[in-house]
C-alpha positions as a printed NumPy array, in Angstrom:
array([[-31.118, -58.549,   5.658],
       [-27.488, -57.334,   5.637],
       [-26.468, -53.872,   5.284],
       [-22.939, -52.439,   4.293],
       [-21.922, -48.615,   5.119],
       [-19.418, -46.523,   4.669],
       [-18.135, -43.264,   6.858],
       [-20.555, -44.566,   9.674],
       [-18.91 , -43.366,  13.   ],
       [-20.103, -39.678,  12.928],
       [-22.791, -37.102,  11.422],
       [-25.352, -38.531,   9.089],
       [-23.315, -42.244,   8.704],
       [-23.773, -42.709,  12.341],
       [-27.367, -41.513,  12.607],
       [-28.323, -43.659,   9.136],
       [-27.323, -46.807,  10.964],
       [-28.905, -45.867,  14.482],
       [-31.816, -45.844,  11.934],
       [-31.439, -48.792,   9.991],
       [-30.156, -51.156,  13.191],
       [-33.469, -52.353,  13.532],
       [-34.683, -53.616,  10.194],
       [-30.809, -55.638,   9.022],
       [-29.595, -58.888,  11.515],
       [-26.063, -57.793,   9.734],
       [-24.24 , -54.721,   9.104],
       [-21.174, -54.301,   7.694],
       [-19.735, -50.9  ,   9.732],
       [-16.352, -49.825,   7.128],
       [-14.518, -47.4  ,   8.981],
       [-10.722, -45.516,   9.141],
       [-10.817, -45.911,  13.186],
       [-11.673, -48.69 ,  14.821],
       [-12.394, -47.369,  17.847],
       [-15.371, -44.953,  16.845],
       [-16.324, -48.147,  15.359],
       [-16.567, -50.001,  18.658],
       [-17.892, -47.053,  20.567],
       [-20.687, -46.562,  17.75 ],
       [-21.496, -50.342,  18.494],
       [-21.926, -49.922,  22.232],
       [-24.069, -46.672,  21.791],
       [-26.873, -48.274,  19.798],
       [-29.47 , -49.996,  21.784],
       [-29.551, -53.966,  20.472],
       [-29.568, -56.756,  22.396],
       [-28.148, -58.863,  19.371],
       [-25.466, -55.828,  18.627],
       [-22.4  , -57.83 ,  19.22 ],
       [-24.012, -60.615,  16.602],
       [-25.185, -57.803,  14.614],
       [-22.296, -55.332,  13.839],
       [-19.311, -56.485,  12.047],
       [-16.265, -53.233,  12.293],
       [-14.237, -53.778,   8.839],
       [-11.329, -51.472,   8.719],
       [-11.272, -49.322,   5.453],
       [ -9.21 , -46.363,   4.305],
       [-10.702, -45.013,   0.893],
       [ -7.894, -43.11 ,   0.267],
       [ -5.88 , -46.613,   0.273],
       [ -6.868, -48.821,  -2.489],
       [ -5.26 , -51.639,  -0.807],
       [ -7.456, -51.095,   2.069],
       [-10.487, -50.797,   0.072],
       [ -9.667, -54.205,  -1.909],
       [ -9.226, -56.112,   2.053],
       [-12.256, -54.813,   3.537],
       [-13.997, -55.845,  -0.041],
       [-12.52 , -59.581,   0.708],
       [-13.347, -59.464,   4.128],
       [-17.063, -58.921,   3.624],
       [-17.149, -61.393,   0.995],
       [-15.639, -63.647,   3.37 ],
       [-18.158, -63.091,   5.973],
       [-21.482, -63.127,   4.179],
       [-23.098, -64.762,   1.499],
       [-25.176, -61.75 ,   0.38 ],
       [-25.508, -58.235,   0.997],
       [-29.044, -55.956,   0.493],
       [-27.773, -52.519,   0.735],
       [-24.986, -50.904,   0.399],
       [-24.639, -47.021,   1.321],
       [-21.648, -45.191,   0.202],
       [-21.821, -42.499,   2.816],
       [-18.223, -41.693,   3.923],
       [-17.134, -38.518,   1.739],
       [-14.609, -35.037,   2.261],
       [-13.513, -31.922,   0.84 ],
       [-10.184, -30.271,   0.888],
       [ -9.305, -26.521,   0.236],
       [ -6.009, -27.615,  -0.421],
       [ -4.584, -30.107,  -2.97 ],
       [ -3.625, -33.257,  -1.798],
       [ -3.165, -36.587,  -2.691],
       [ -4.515, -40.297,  -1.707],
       [ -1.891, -42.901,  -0.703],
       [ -2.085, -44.052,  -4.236],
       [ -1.197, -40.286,  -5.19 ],
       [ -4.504, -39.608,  -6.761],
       [ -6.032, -36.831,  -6.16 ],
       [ -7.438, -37.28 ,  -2.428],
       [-11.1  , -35.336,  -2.865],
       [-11.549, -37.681,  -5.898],
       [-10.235, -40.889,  -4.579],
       [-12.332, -40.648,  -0.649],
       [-15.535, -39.434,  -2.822],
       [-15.707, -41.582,  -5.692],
       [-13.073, -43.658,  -6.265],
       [-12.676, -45.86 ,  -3.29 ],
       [-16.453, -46.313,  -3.514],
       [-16.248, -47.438,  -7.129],
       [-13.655, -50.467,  -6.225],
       [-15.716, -51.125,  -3.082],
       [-19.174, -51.471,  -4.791],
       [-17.661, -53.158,  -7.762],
       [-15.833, -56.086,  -5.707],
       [-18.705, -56.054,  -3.904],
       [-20.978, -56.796,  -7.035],
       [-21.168, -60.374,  -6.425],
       [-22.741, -60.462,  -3.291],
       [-25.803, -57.684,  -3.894],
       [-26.412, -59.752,  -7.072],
       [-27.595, -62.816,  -4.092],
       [-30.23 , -60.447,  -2.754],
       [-33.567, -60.195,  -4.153],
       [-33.676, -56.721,  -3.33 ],
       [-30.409, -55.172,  -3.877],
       [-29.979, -51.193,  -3.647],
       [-26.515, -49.384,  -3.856],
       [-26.789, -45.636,  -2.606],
       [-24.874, -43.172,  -3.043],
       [-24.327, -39.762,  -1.039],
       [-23.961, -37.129,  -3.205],
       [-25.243, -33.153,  -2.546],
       [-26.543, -30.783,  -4.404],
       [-22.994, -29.002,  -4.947],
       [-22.83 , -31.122,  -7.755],
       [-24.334, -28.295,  -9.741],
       [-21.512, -26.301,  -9.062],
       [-19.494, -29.132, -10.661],
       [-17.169, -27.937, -13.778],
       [-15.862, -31.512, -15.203],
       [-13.088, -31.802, -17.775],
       [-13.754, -35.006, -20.355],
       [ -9.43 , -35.051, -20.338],
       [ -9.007, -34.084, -16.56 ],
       [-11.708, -35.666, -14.3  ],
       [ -9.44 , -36.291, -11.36 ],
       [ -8.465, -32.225, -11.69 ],
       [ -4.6  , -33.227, -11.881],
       [ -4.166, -29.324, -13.204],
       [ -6.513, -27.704, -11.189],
       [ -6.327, -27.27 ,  -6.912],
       [ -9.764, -25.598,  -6.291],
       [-10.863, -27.762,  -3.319],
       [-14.796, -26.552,  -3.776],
       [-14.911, -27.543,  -7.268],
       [-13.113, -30.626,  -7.102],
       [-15.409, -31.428,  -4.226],
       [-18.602, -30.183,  -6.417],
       [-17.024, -32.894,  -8.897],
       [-17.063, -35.628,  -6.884],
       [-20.61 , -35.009,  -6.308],
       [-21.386, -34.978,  -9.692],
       [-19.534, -38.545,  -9.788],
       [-21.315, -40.019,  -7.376],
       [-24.388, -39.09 ,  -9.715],
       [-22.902, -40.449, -12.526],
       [-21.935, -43.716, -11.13 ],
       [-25.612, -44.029,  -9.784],
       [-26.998, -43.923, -13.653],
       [-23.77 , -45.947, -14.783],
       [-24.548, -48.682, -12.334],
       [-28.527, -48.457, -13.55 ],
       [-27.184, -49.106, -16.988],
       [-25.085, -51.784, -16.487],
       [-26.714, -53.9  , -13.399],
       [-31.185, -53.098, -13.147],
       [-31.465, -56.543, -15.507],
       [-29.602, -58.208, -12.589],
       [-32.086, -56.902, -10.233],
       [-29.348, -54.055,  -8.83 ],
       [-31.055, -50.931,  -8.454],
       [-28.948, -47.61 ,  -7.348],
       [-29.649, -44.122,  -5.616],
       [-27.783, -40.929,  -5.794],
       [-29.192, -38.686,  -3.101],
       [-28.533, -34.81 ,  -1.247],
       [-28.557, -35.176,   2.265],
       [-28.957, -31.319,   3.119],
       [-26.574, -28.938,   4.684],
       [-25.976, -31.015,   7.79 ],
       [-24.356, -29.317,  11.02 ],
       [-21.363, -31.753,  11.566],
       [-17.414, -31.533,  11.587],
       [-17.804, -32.054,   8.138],
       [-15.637, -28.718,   6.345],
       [-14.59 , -27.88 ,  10.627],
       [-11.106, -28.181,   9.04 ],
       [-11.314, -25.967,   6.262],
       [ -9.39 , -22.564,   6.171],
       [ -9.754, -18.786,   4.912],
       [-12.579, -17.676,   3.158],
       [-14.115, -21.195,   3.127],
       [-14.27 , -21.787,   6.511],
       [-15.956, -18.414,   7.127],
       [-18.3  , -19.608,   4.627],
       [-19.223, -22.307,   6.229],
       [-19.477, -21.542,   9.548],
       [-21.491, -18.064,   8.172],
       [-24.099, -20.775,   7.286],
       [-23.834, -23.143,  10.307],
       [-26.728, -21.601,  12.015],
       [-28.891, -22.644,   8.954],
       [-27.941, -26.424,   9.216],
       [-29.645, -29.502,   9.689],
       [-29.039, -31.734,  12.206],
       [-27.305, -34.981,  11.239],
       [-30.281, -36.937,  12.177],
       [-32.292, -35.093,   9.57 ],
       [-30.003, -35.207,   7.235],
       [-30.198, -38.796,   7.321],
       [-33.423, -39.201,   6.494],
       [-33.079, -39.916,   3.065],
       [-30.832, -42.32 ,   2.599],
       [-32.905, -43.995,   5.134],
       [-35.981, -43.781,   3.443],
       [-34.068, -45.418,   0.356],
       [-32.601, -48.403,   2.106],
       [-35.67 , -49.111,   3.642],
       [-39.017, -47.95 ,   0.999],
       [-40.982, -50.794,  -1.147],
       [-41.865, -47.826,  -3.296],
       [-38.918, -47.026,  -5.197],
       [-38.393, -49.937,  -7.106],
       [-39.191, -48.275, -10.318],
       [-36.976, -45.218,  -9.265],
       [-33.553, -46.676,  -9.6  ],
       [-30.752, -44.199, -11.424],
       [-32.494, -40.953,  -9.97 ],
       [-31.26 , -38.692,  -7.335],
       [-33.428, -37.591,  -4.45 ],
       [-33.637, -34.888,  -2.168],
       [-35.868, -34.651,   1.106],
       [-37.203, -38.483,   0.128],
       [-38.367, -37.542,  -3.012],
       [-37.014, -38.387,  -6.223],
       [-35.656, -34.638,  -7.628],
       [-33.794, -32.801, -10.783],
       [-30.498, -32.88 , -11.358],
       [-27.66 , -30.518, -13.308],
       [-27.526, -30.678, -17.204],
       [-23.895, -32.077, -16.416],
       [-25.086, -34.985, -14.664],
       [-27.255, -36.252, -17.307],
       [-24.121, -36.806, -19.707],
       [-23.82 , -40.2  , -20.943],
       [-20.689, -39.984, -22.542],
       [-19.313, -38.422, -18.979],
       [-20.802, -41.179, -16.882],
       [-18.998, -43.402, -19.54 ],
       [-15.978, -41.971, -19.59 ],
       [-15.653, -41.603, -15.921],
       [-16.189, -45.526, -16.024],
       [-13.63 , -46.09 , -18.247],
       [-11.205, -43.575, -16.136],
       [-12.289, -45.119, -12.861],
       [-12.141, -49.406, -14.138],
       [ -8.588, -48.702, -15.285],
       [ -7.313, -46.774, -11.973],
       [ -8.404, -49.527, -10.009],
       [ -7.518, -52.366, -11.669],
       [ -4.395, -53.781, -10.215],
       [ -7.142, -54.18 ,  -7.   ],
       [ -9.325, -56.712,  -8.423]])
């Protein structure tokens, strides 16, 4: 079994593959530093880890990167069984990606949707293929624009965030449509409000938000319990396109069942990245 994760070197990434080391004999570790990589490696308890964990470096934010860690994997296996497109930010500020996109929309979505799609090829090998897909519940917040989805004239960090999340829904049902006759199934899922650094660097009335609510957290190793019990359950075959919350397959915004979004964002998404293929 071969896993493939992204954003796995702190908070719920690293405690979802302390989880999962067990059940996979290969897992793809994508991460920005290298280091954390290494250290995350040497902090998990595996006889077999240095066989085990392969570090690939990837930058979402760089679609360059994305497209060499995507040929990199493909270089190194012949198949892959799960893929869990964990790594994700938000931003009170507007900024843009090394590809000057829109940085909240390119780390959330976008990098995942070049990574999963060049990727494609080698889930289709595994007889029990799942792609999931971190999303939270903020994606009810979400206020999309069919003629603005990477919010090009807007800079409100919590709704392009909230966005994002609604993407990350989107593509889940997207990928349903297109890839469940090829055995593919996909999982959108809300990890909780998880105490990690995750919005430490935000400023103003955000940050007092957020650390207002702090004491109310999770901890990151509960908050990975869902995307854990989707890599590994036999009992969610029939489940594939939903979103789940606390294991359990749960309702999502009006918003997020739009087919002619999900479509559009597609559309949006296949022609930003297509100089990477």
């Amino acid at each position: 079994m071969v896993l493939a994760i992204t954003g796995p070197t702190s908070g719920i990434g690293k405690e979802t593959v302390k989880g999962l080391s067990a059940k996979f004999d290969k897992i793809f570790l994508l991460v920005r530093n290298e280091k954390k990589g290494a250290a995350l490696v040497q902090s998990i308890s595996s006889l077999d880890k240095n066989d085990k964990f392969k570090i690939v470096y990837c930058d979402l934010a760089d679609l360059s990167s994305v497209r060499a860690a995507a040929e990199n994997i493909l270089k190194q296996t012949d198949k892959i069984d799960v893929l869990i497109n964990n790594a994700g930010g938000i931003f009170t500020e507007k900024q843009l990606s090394k590809d000057k996109l829109d940085l909240t929309f390119s780390i959330n979505h976008l990098g995942h949707f070049l990574l999963t799609t060049k990727l494609l090829p080698l889930l289709e090998k595994s007889v029990d293929a799942r792609i999931i897909n971190v999303s939270s519940e903020a994606h009810k917040a979400a206020k999309p624009k069919l003629n603005d989805l990477q919010m090009e004239q807007d800079i409100n960090g919590f709704i392009a965030y909230a966005n994002a999340k609604l993407y990350n829904i989107w593509f889940t049902k997207s990928l349903q449509d297109r890839y469940h006759e090829r055995g593919i199934k996909s999982y959108a899922l809300h990890p909780g409000v998880v105490k990690s650094n995750f919005g430490g660097d935000a400023t103003g009335i955000f940050r007092w938000a957020w650390f207002l609510v702090r004491p109310f957290m999770i901890s990151a190793e509960k908050g990975a319990e869902t995307s854990i019990f989707l890599a590994k359950s036999p009992s969610i075959q029939q489940l594939s396109g939903n979103y789940f919350k606390k294991s359990k397959k749960c309702s999502v915004s009006s918003a997020a069942k739009s087919k002619k979004y999900r479509d559009k964002l597609w559309e949006v998404s296949e022609a930003l990245v297509e100089q990477y293929r």
